[in-house]
C-alpha positions as MATLAB code, in Angstrom:
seq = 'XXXXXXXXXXXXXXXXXXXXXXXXXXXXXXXXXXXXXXXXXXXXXXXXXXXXXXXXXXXXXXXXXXXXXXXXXXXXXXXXXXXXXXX';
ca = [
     105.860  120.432  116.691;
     102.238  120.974  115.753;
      99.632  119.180  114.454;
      96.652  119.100  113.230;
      93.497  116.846  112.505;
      92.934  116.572  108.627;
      90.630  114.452  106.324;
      92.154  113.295  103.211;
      89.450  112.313  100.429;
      90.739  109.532   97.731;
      88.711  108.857   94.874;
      89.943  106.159   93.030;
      89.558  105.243   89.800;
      92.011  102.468   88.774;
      91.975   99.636   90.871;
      95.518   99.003   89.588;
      96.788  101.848   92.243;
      95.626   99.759   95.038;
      98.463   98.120   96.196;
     100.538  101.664   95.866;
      98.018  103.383   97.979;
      97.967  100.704  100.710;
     102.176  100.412  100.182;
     101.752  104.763  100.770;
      99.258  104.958  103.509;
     101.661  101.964  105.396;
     104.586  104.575  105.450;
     101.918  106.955  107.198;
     100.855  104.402  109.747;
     101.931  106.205  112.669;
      99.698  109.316  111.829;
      96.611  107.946  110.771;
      93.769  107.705  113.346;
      91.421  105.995  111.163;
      90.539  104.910  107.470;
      87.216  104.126  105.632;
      86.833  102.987  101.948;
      83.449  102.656  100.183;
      83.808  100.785   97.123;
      81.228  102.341   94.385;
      80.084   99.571   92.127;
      77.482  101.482   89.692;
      80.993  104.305   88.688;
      83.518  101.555   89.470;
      85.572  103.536   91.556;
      86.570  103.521   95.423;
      86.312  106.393   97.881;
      88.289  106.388  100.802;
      88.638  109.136  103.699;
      91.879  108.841  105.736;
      91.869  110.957  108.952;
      95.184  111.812  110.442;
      96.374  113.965  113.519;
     100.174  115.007  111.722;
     101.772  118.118  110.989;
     100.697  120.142  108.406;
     103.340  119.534  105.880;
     103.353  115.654  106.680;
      99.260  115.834  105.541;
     100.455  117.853  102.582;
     103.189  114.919  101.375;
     100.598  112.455  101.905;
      97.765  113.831   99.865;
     100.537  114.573   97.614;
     102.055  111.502   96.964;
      98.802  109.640   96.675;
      97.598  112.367   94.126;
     100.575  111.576   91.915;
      99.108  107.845   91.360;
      97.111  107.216   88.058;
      93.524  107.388   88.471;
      94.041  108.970   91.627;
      92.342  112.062   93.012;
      93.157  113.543   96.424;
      91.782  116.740   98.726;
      92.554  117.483  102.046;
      90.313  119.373  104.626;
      92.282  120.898  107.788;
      90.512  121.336  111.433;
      91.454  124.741  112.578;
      92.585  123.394  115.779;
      96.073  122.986  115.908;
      97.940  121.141  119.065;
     101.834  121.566  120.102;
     103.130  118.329  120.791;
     106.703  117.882  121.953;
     109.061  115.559  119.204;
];
């Protein structure tokens, strides 16, 4: 299987998805190296960057499933490198 390292970008602009994207990014758990969110009080929204090291098309459900939420935006960036990693 390979994988990649990817940034997904969330803005966030109802606070009322919250609990959805944490419930979301919990089913993820096992891909994601890291997480930061920067709350942005002066547009009252949220940015958060999730960086995972997952196949391709697991990145791809992610950023899709959280881009389905209301008042959710998502964009993911790909590293070129790419890793085979026995399953």
């Amino acid at each position: 299987m390979e994988t990649r390292v990817a940034v997904i970008g969330i803005i966030v602009e109802n606070t009322e998805s919250a609990e959805k994207i944490n419930s979301i990014l919990h089913e993820y758990a096992q891909y994601i190296i890291g997480r930061m969110g920067v709350p942005y009080q002066k547009r009252k929204i949220s940015v958060i960057s999730i960086i995972m090291d997952a196949p391709q098309p697991v990145i791809s459900a992610l950023s899709g499933k959280l881009g389905k939420l209301e008042g959710v935006s998502t964009k993911a960036l790909y590293s070129n490198v790419m890793e085979n990693v026995d399953g």
